[in-house]
KEBA-356523 format. One record per residue: x, y, z of N, C-alpha, C, O in turn; residue number from 1; chain. Coordinates in nm, 2 decimals. Layout:
N
n.east, n.north, n.up, ca.east, ca.north, ca.up, c.east, c.north, c.up, o.east, o.north, o.up, pos, unit
X, Y, Z, X, Y, Z, X, Y, Z, X, Y, Z, NUM, A .
...
//
This chain:
129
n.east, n.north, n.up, ca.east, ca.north, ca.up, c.east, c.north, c.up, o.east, o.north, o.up, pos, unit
-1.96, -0.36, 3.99, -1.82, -0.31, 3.97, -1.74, -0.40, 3.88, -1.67, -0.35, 3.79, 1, A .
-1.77, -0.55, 3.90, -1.72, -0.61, 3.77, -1.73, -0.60, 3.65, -1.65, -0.63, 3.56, 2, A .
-1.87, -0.54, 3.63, -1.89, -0.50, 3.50, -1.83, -0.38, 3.45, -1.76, -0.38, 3.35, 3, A .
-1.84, -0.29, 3.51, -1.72, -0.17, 3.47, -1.61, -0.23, 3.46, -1.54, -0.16, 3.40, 4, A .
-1.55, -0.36, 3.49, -1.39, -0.38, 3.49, -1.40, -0.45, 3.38, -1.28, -0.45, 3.33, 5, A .
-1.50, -0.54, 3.28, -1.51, -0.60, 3.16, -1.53, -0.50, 3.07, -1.46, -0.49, 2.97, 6, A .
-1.66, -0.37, 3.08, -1.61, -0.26, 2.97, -1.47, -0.23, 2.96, -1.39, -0.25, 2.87, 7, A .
-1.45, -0.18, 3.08, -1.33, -0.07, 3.04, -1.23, -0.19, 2.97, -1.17, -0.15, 2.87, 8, A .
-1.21, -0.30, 2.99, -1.07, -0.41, 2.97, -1.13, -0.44, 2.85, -1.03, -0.48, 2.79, 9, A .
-1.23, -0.45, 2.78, -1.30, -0.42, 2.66, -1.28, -0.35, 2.55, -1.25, -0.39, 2.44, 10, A .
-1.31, -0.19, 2.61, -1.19, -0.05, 2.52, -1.09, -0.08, 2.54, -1.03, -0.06, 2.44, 11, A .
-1.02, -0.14, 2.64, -0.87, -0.11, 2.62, -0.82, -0.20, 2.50, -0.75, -0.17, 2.40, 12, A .
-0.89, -0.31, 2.53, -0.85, -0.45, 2.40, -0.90, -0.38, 2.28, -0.83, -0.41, 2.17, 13, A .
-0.99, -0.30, 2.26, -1.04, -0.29, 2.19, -0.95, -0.17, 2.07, -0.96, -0.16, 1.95, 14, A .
-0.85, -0.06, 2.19, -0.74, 0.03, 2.12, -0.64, -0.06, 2.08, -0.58, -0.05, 1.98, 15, A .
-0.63, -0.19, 2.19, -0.47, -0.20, 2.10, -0.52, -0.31, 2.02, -0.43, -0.39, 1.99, 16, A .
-0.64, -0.34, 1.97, -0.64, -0.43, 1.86, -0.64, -0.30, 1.74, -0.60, -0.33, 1.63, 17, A .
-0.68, -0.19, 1.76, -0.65, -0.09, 1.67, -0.50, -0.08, 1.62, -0.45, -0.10, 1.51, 18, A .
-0.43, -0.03, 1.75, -0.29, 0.00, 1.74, -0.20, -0.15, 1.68, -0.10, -0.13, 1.60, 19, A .
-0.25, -0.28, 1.72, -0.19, -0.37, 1.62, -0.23, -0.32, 1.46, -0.14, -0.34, 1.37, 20, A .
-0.35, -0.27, 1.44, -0.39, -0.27, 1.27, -0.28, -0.14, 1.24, -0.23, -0.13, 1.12, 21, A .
-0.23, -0.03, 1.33, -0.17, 0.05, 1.26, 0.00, -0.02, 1.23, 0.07, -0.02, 1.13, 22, A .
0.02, -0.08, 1.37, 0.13, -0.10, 1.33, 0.17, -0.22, 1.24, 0.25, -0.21, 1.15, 23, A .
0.10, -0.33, 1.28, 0.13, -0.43, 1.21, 0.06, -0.42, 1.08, 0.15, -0.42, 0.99, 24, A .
-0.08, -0.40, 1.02, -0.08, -0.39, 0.87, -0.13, -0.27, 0.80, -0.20, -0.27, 0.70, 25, A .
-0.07, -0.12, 0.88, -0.10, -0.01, 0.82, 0.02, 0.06, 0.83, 0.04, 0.18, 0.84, 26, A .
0.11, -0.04, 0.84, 0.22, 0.05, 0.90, 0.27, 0.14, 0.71, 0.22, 0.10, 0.61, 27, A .
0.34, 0.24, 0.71, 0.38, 0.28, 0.61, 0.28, 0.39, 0.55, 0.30, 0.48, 0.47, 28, A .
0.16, 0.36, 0.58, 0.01, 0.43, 0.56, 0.02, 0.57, 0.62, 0.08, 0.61, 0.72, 29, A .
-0.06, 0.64, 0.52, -0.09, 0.77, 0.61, -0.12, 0.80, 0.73, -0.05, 0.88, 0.79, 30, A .
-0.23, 0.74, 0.79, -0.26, 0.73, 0.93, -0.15, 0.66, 1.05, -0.17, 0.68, 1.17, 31, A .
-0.09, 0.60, 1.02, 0.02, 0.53, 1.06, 0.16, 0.63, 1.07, 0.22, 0.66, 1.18, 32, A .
0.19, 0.67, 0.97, 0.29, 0.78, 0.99, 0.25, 0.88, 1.05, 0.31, 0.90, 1.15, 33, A .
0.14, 0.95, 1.02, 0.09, 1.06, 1.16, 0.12, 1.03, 1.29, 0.18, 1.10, 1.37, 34, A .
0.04, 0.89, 1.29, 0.02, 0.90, 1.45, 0.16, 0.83, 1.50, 0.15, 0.79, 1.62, 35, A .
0.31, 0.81, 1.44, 0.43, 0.77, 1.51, 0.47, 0.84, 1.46, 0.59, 0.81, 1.45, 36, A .
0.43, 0.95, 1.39, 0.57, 1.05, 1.39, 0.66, 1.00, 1.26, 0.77, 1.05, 1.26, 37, A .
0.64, 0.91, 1.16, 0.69, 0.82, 1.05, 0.70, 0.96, 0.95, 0.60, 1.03, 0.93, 38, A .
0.87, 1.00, 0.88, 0.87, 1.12, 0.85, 0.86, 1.11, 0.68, 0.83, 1.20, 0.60, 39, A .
0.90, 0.96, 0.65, 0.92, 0.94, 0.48, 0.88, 0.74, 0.47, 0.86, 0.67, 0.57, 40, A .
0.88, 0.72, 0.36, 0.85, 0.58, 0.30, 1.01, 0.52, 0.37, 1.00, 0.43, 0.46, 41, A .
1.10, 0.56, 0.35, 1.28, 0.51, 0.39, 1.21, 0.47, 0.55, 1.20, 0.36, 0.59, 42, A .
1.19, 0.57, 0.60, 1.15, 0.57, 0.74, 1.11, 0.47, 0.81, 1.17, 0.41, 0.90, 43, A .
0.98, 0.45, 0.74, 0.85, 0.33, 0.74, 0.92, 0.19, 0.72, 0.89, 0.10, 0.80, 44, A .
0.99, 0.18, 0.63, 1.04, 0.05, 0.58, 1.19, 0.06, 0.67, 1.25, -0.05, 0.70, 45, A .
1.21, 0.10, 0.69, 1.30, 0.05, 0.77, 1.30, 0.00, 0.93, 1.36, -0.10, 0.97, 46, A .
1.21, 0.06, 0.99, 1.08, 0.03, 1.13, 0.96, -0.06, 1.11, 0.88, -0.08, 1.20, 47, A .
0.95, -0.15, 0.95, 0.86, -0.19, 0.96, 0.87, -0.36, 1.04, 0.79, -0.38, 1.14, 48, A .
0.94, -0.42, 1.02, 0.98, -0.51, 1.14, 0.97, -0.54, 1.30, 0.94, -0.64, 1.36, 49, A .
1.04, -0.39, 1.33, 1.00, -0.41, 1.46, 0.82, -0.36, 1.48, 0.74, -0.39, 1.57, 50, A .
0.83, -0.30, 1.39, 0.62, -0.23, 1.43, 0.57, -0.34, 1.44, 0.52, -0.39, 1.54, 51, A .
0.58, -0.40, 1.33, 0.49, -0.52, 1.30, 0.50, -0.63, 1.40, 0.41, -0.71, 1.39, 52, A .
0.61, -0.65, 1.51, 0.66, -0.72, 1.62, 0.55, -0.69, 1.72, 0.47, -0.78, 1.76, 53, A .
0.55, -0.55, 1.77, 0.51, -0.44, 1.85, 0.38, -0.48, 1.82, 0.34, -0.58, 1.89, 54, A .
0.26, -0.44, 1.71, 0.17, -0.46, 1.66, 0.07, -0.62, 1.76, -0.03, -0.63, 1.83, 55, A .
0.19, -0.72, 1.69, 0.12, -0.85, 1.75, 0.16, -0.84, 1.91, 0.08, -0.90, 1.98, 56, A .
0.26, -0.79, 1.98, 0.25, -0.75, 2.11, 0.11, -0.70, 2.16, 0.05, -0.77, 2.25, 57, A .
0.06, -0.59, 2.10, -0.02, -0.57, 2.16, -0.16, -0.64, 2.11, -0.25, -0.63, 2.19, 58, A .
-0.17, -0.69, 1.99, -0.29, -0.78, 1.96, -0.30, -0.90, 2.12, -0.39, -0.91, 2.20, 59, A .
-0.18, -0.97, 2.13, -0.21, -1.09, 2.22, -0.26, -1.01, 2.34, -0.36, -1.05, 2.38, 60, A .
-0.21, -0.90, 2.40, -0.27, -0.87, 2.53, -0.37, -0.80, 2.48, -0.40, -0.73, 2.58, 61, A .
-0.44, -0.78, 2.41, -0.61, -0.77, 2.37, -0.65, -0.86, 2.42, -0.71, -0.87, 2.52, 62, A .
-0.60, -0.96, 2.31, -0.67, -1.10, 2.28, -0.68, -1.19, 2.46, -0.76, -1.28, 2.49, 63, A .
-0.59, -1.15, 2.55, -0.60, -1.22, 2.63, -0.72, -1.12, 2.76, -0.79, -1.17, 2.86, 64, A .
-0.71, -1.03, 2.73, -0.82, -0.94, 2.81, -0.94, -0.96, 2.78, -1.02, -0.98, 2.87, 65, A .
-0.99, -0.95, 2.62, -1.13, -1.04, 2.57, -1.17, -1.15, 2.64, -1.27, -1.17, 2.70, 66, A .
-1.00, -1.26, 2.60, -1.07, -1.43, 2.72, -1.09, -1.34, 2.82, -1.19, -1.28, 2.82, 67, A .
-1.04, -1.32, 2.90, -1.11, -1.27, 3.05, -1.26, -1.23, 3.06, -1.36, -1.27, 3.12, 68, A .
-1.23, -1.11, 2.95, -1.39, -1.06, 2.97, -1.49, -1.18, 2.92, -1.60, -1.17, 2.96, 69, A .
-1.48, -1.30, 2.84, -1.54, -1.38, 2.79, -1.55, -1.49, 2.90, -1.64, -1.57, 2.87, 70, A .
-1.49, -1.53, 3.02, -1.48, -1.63, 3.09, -1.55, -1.57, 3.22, -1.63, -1.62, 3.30, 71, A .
-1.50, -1.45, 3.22, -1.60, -1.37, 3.34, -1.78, -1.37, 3.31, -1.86, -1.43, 3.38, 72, A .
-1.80, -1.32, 3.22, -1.94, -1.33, 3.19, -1.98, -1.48, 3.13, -2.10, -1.49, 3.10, 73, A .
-1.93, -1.56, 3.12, -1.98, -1.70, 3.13, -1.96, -1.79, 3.27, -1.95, -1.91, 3.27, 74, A .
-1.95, -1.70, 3.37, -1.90, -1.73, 3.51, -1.79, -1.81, 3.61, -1.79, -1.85, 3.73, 75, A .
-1.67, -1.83, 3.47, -1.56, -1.82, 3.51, -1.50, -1.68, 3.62, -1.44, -1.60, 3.56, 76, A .
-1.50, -1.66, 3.69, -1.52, -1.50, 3.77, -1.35, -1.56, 3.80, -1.27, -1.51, 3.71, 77, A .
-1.30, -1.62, 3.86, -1.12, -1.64, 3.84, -1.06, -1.66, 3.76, -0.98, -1.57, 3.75, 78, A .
-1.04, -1.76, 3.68, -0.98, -1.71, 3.57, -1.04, -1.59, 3.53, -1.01, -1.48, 3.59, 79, A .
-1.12, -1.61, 3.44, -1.14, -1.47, 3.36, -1.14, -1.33, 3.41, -1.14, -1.23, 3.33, 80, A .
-1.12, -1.29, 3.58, -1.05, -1.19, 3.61, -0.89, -1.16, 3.63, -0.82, -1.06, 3.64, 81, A .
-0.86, -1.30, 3.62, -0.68, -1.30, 3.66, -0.66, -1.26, 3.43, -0.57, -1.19, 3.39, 82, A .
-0.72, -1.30, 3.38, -0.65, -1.30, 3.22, -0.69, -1.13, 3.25, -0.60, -1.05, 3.22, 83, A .
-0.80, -1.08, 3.29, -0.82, -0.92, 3.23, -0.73, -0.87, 3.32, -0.73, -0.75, 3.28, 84, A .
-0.63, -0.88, 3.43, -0.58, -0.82, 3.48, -0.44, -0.86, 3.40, -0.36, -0.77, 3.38, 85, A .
-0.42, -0.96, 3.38, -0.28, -0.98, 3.31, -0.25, -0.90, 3.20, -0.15, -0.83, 3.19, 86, A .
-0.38, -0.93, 3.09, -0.36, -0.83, 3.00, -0.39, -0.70, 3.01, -0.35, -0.64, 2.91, 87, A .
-0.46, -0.63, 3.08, -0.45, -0.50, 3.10, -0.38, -0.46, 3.19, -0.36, -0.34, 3.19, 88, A .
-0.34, -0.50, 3.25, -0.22, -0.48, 3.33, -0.07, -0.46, 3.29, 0.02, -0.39, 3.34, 89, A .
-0.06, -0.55, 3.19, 0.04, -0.58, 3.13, 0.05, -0.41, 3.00, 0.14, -0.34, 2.97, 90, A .
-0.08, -0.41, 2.96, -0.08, -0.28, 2.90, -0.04, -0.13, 2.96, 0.01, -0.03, 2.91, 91, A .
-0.08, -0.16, 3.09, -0.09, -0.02, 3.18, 0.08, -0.04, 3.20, 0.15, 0.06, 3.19, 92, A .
0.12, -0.12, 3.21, 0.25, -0.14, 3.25, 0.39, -0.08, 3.15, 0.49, -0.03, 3.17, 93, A .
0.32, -0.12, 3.01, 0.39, -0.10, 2.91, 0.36, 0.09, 2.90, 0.46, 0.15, 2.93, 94, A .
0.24, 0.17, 2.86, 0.23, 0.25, 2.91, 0.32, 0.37, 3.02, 0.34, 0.49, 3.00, 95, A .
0.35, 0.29, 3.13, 0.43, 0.34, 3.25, 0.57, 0.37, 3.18, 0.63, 0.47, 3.20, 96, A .
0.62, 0.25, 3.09, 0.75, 0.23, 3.07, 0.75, 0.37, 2.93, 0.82, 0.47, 2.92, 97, A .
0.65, 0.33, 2.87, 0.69, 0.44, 2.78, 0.69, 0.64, 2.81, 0.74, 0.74, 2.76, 98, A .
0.61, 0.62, 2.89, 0.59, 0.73, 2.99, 0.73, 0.81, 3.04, 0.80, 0.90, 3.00, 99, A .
0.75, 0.70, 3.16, 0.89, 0.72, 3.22, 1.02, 0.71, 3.11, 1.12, 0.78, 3.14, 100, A .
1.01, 0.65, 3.02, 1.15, 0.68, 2.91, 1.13, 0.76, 2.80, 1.22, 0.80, 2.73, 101, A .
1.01, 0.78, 2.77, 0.99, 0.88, 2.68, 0.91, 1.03, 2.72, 0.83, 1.05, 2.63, 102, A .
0.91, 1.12, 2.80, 0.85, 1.24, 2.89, 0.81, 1.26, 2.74, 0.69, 1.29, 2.75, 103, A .
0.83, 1.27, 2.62, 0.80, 1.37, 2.52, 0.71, 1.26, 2.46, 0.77, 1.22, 2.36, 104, A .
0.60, 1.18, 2.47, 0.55, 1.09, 2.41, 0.42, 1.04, 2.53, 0.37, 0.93, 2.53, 105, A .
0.40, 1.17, 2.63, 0.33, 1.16, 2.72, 0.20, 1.16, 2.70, 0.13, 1.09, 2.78, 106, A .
0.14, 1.23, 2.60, 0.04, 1.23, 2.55, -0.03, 1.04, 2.51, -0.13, 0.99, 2.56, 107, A .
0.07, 0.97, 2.41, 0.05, 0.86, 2.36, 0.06, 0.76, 2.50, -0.03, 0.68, 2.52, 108, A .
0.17, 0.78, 2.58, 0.13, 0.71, 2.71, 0.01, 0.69, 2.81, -0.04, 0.58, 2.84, 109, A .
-0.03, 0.84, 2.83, -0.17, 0.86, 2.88, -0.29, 0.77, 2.77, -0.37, 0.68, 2.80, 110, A .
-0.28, 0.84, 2.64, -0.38, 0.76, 2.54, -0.39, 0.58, 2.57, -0.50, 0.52, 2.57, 111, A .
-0.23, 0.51, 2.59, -0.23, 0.35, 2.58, -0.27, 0.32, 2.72, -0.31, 0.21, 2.75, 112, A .
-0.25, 0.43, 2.83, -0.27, 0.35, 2.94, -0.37, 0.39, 3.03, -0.37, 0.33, 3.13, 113, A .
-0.48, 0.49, 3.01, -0.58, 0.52, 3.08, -0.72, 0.42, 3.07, -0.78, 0.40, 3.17, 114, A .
-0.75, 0.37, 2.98, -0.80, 0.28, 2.99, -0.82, 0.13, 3.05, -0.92, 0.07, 3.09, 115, A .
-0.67, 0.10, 3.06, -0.63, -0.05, 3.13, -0.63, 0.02, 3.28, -0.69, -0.05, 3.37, 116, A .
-0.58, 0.12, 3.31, -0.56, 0.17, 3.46, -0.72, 0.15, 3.51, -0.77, 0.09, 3.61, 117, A .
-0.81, 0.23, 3.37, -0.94, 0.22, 3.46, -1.01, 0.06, 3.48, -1.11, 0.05, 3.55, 118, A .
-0.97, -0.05, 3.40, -0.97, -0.20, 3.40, -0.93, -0.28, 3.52, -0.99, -0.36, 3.59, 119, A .
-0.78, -0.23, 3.55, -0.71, -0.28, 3.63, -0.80, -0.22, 3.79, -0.86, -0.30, 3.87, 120, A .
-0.78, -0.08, 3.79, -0.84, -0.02, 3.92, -1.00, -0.09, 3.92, -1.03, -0.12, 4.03, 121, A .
-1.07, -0.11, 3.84, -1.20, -0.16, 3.89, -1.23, -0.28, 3.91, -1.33, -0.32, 3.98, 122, A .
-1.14, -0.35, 3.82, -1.15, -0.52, 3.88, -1.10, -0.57, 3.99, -1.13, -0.67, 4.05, 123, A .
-1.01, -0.49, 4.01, -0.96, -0.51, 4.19, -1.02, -0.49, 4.26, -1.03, -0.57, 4.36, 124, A .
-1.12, -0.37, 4.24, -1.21, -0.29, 4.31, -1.31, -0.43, 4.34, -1.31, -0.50, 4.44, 125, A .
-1.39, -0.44, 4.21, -1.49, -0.58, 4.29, -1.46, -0.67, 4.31, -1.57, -0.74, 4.32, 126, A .
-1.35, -0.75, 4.32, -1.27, -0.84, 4.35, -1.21, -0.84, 4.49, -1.16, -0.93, 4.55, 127, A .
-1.22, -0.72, 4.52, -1.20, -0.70, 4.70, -1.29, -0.65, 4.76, -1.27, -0.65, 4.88, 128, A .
-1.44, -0.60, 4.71, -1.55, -0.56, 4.77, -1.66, -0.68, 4.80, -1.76, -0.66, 4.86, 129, A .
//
């Protein structure tokens, strides 16, 4: 069961090291404007600040879900399950918030947070079995 909880915390690090590349160095880009809804260049450059903020947000809680999965499989089993739960947890969390304040952005909620849910729910899982 722990190993399901290092995949899944795996993909999830694995989207928001994506979602940092959109926001932080693709922001203004085609693909980048699609996927936030970015309607003109004025747009982009004016939001590029805070994306780019946003961006390394979500790089560090990758980066700290990887150490987890890296400290677990080198048989750290406490730390490295308390870091994959921080940082995927901390994702699932951010997720919830965008959810509950944004109902029209439910789709992109479910997308950032189904993965860490399934991280979070299964490292508990073998961590209490």
């Amino acid at each position: 069961m722990l190993v399901a909880g290092m995949i899944t915390a795996g993909l999830a690090a694995a989207l928001h090291v994506y979602i940092f590349w959109l926001e932080s160095l693709a922001w203004g880009g085609e693909r980048a404007n699609r996927t936030f809804g970015i309607r003109d260049a004025q747009e982009a450059e004016a939001t590029r600040a805070f994306a780019f903020n946003q961006g390394f947000y979500n790089l560090f809680l990758a980066v700290a879900a990887l150490v987890g999965v890296a400290l677990v499989a080198a048989g750290n089993v406490a730390v490295g399950a308390a870091l994959i739960l921080a940082g995927t947890g901390s994702m699932l969390a951010a997720a919830l918030v965008l959810l509950l304040s944004s109902p029209d952005k439910r789709r992109a909620a479910v997308s950032q947070g189904l993965l860490p849910l399934l991280a979070v729910a299964t490292t508990l899982l073998a961590l209490l079995l």
